[in-house]
Structure formats: structure tokens, C-alpha cells
N, C-alpha and C positions, 0 to 999 in steps of 0.2 A: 800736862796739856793733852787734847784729845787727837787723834789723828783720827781726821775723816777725808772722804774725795775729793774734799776744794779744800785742803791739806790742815796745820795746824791750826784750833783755834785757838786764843788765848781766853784765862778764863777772867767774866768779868768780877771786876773789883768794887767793891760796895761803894767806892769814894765816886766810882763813873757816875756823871753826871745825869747818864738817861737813869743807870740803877738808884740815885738819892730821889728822882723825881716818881719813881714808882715805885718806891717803900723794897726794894730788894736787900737782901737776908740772907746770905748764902746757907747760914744754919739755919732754920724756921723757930729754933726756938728759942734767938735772941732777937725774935721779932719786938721794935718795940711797941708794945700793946696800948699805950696811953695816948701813941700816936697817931696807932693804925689799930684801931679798933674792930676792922672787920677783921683779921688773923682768926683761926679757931684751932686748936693743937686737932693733929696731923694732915692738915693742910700744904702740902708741900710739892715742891717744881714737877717732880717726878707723876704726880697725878693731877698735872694740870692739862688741860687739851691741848695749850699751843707750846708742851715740852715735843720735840719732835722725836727724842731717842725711845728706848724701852725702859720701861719704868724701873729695870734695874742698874741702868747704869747708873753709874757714882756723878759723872757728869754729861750735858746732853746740850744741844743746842735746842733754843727758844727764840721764836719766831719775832718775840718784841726787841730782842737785843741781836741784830744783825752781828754774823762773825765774830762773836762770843760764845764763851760755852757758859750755861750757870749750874749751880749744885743741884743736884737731883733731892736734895732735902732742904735746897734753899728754900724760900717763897719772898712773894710781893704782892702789893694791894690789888694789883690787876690780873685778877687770872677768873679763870674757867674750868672746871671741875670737868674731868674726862668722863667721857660717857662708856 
């Protein structure tokens, strides 16, 4: 788990219901592709814009899963490419 200022979070688990309904992966590269077709290999949490840590962390908080952390090489259908 990660410690940060509003203390542990726990990390989310791919069974969480918000993570089934937005295609989350904690590996990106057991995304599954037949399902979620928009995936593209190296797509993942860490360079997404609403990962909020630095894109080296291993895990980071994500602004769509409140008080969870997710993998920094997860990914899900919903993201946004860091600018």
C-alpha cells in the first residue's frame, strides 16, 4: 500500500465494481483486447493525465477511483493521454 497525506490507500482490485465497469487492468498487458478494443501497447496509468503521482511511481492515485491507488502500468478504457 501507498502512504500518502490523507494516509493509506488501498489498492484497487480489478473485481471493484467501478474498476469492471471501466475496463481496468492493473497490468496493461492483460488488457483484454476483444473487449476493449481501444487498448494500444504502451498505453498505461502512469501516462495518463488523471494519474495524479509521477509517472515513476509503481503505484499512484487516479482521480476516477476515489481512495484507491491503481498500477502505474495498469490501464482502462477511460483515460487521457498526458500532455
Amino acid at each position: 500500500m501507498i502512504s500518502t497525506a490523507a494516509g493509506i490507500q488501498a489498492k484497487l482490485d480489478e473485481k471493484d465494481p467501478q474498476a469492471v465497469a471501466l475496463g481496468y487492468f492493473a497490468d496493461s498487458t492483460k488488457t483484454d483486447t476483444k473487449k476493449l478494443p481501444n487498448y494500444a501497447a504502451g498505453q498505461v496509468c502512469r501516462n495518463c493525465a488523471v494519474y495524479e503521482l509521477k509517472a515513476s511511481d509503481l503505484w499512484g492515485a487516479c482521480r476516477l477511483y476515489a481512495g484507491k491507488q491503481v498500477a502505474g502500468k495498469g490501464w482502462r478504457s477511460a483515460r487521457a493521454k498526458r500532455g
